[in-house]
C-alpha positions as CSV (number, residue, x, y, z in Angstrom):
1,X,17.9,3.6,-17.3
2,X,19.2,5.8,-14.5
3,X,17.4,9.0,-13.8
4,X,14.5,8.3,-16.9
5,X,13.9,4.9,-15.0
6,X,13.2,7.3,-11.7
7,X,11.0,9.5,-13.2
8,X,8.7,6.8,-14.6
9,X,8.6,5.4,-11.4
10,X,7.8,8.9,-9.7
11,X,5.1,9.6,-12.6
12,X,3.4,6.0,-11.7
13,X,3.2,6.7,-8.3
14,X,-0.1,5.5,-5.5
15,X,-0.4,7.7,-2.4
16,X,-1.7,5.3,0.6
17,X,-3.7,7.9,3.1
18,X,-5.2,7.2,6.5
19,X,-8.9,8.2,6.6
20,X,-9.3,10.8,9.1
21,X,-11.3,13.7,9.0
22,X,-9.2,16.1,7.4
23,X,-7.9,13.1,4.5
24,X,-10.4,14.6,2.0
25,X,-9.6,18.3,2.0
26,X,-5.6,16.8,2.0
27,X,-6.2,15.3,-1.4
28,X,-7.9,18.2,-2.9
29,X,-5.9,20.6,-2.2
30,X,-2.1,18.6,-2.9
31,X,-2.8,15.5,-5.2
32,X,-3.6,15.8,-8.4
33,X,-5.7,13.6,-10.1
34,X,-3.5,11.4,-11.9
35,X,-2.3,10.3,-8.9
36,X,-4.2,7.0,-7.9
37,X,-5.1,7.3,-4.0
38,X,-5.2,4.2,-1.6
39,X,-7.5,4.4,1.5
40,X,-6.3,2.2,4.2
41,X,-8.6,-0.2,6.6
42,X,-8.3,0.3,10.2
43,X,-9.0,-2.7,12.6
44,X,-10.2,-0.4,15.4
45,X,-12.3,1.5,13.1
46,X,-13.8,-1.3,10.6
47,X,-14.2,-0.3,7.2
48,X,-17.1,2.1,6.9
49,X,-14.7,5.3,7.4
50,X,-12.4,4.0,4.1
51,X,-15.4,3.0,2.4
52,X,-17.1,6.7,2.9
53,X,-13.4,8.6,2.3
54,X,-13.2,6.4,-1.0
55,X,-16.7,6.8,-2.6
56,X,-16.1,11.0,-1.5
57,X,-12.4,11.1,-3.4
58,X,-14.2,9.2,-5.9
59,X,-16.9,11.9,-6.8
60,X,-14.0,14.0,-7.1
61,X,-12.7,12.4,-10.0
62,X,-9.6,10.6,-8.0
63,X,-9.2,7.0,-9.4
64,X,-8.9,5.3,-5.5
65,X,-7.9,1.9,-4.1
66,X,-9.8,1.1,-0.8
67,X,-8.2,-1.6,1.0
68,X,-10.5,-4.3,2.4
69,X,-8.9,-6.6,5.0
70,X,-9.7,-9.7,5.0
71,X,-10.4,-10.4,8.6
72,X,-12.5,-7.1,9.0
73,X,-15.3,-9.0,6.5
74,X,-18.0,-10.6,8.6
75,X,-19.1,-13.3,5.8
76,X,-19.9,-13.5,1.8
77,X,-23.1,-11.2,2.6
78,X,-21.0,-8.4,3.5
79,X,-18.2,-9.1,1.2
80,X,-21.7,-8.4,-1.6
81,X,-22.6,-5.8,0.3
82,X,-18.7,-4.3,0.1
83,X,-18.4,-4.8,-3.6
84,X,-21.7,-3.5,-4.6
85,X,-21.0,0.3,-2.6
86,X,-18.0,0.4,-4.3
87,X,-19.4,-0.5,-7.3
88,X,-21.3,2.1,-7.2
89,X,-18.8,4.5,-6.9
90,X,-17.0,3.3,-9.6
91,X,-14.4,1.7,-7.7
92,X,-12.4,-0.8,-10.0
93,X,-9.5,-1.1,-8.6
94,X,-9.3,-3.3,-4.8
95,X,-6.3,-4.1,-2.8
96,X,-7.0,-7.1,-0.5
97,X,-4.6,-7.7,2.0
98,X,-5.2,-10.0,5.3
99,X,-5.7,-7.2,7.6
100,X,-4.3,-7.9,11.8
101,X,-7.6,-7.9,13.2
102,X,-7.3,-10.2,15.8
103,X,-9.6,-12.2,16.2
104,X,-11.4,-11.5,12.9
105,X,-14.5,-10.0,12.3
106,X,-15.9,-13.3,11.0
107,X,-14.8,-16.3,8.9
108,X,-12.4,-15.4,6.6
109,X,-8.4,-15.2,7.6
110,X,-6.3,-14.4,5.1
111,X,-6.8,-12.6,1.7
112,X,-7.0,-15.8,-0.7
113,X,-10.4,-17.4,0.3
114,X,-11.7,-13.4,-0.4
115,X,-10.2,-13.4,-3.6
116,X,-11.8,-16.4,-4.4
117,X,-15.0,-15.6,-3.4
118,X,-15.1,-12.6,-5.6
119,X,-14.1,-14.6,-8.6
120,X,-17.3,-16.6,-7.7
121,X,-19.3,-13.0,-7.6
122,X,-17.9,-12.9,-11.8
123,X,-14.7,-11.0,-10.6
124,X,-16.5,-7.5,-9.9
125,X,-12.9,-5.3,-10.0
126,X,-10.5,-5.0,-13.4
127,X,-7.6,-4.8,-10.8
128,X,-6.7,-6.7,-7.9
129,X,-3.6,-6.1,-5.4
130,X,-1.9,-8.3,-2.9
131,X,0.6,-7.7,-0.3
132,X,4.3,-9.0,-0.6
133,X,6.9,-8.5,2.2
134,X,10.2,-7.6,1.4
135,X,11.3,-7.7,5.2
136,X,10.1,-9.9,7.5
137,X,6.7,-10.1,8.4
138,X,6.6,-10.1,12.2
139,X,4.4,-13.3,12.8
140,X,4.8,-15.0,9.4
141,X,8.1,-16.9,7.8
142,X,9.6,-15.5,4.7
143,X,9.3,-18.3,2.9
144,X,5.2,-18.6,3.7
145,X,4.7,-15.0,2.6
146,X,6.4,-15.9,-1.3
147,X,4.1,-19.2,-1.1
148,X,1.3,-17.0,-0.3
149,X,2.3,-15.0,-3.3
150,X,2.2,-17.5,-5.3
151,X,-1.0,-18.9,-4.3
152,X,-2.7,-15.6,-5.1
153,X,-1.2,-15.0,-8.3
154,X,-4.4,-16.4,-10.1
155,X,-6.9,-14.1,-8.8
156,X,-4.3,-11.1,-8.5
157,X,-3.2,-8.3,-10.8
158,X,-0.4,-6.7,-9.0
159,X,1.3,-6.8,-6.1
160,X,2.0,-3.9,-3.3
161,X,5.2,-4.2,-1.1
162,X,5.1,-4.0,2.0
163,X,7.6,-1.1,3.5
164,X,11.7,-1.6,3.5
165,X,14.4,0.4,4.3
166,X,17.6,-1.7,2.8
167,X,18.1,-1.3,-0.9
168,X,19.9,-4.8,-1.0
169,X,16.9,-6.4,0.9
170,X,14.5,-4.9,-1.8
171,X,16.6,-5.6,-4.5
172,X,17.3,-9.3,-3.4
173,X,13.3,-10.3,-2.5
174,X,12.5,-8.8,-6.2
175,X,15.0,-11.4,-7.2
176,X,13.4,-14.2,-5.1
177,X,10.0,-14.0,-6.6
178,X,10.7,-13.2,-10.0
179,X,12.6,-16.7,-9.9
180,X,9.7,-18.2,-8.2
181,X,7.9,-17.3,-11.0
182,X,5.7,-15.1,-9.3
183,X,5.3,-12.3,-12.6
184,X,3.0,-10.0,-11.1
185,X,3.4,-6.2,-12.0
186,X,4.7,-4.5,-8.5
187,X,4.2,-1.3,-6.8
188,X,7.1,-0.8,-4.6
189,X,6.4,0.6,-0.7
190,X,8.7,3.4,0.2
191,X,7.8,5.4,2.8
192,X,7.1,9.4,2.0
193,X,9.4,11.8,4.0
194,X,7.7,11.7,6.9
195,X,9.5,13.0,10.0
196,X,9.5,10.6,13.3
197,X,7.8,13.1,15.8
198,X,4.9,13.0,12.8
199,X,4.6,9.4,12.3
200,X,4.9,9.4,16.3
201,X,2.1,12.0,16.1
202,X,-0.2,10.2,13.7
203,X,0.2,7.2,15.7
204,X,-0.8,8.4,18.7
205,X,-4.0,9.6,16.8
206,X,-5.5,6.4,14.9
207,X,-7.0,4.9,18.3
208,X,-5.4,3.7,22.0
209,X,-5.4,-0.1,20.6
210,X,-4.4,0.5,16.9
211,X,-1.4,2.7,17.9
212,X,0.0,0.3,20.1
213,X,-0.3,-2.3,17.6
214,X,1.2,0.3,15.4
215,X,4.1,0.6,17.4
216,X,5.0,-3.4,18.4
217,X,4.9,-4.2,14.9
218,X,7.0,-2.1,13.7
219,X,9.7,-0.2,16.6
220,X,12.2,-0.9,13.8
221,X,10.9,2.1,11.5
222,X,11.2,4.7,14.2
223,X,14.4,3.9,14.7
224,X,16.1,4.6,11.2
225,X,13.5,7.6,11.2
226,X,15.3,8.9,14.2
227,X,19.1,7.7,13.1
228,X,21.5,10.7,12.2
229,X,21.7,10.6,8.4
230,X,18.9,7.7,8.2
231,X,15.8,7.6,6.3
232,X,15.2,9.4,3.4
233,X,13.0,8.8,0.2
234,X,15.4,9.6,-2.1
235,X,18.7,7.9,-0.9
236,X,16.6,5.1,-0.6
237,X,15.3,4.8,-4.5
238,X,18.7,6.1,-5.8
239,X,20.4,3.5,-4.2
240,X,17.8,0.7,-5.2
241,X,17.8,2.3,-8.5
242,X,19.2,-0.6,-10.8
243,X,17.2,-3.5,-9.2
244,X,14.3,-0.8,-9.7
245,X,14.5,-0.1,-13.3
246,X,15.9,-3.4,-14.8
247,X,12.5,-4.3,-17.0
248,X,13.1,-7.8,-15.4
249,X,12.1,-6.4,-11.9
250,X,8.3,-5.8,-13.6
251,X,8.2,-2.6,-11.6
252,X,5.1,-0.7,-12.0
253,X,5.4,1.9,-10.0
254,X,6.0,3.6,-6.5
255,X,3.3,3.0,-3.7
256,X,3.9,5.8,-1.2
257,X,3.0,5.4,2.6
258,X,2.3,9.0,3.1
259,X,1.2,8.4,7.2
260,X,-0.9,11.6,5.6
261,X,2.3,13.7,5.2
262,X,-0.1,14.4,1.9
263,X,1.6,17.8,1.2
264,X,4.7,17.2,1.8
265,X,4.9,13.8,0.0
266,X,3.7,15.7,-3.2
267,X,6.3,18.9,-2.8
268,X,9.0,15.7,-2.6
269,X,8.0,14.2,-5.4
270,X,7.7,17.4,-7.3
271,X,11.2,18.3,-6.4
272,X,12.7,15.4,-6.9
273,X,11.3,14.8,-10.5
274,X,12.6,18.6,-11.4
275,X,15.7,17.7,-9.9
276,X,15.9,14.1,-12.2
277,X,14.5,16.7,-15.0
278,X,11.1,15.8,-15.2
């Protein structure tokens, strides 16, 4: 497929954003509507700031994904409560990972027992995503996370990868659960071209105990931010191009961590689609 398989991925793309203050007038003024927009959960901050930013992006005509963690969900009641204000702001679209508030906010601990419980509420949302992790997750084994997968792939209608920086690694995990049988459409993680002293920056600014989780979890990405000649985008997705773009892959689409880089993720994008000639 080669460079038409790129730009289909880079016309299907999700921007993830943080929701800070200035999140909102970052949207309007770079993303344009076609472009679906995820609103991250923050464990320090609880859900209230991605449930306000979504139902505000909403009313601007922006189809958006709030992501509700698991573990920041008191109980059913406020799972109803959750799912009704979204609802109501025409939300169908949820992405439902675990979440690492530690401890959690109330009884439920991982993602699955909420996806059950809002197929007992008549499945509320046309679309559902769950995480996969194409590197290792820090505290769970590989082979757990594909189980996991696999487990969720009933109440599920997509998956979201988690970030990776090795082509091969990508390539090979899309192997791994496409023999598993696990056929859910996936949105590929790639981080935006964010620079390290602003994803150091941004850090520093989503809260004292969130940024040091931030950091422990993942000291790995700052380093290939910071290598000579390391992270970038594009090298990335050219070089991960076939496993990409085979149709046995079931790629969807790109889901961008934009660490609210919001302008300059879009100018990339932009540029690289003219440069693919989109």
């Amino acid at each position: 497929m080669g460079a038409a398989g790129l730009r289909a991925l880079l016309s299907s793309v999700r921007y993830e954003v943080l929701p800070a203050r200035p999140t909102e007038d970052k949207v309007l003024a770079h993303v344009p509507r076609d472009v679906v927009v995820t609103v991250t959960a923050s464990p320090v901050k609880g859900l209230e700031p991605t449930l306000d930013l979504t139902a505000r992006l909403a009313a601007h005509g922006y189809r958006v994904v709030p992501h509700v963690p698991a573990r920041l969900l008191r109980d059913d009641a406020h799972l109803k409560e959750v799912v009704d204000r979204l609802r109501e702001s025409g939300v169908d679209d949820l992405f439902v990972p675990a979440g690492d508030a530690d401890p959690p906010a109330g009884s439920y601990e991982g993602a699955l027992p909420v996806l059950r419980s809002l197929g007992e509420l008549g499945s509320p949302f046309a679309h559902l995503g769950v995480t996969g992790y194409p590197e290792s997750h820090p505290l769970i084994h590989d082979d757990v996370t594909v189980q996991s997968m696999w487990d969720k792939r009933e109440h599920a209608t997509y998956l979201v990868s988690n970030l990776c920086f090795d082509p091969r690694v990508l390539g090979d995990w899309i192997g791994r659960i496409r023999r598993r049988g696990i056929a859910l459409p996936l949105h590929v993680g790639v981080a935006g071209p964010v620079q390290r002293a602003k994803l150091l920056a941004m850090a520093t600014k989503i809260g004292v105990g969130e940024s040091t989780r931030f950091l422990t979890k993942h000291p790995s990405w700052f380093l290939r931010f910071a290598a000579p000649g390391g992270y970038a985008p594009d090298r990335l997705l050219r070089r991960a191009e076939a496993a990409l773009t085979d149709p046995s892959a079931g790629v969807a689409g790109l889901h961008v961590f934009t660490f609210n880089q919001i302008a300059e993720t879009e100018r990339w994008r932009r540029a690289l689609l003219e440069g693919l000639g989109g």
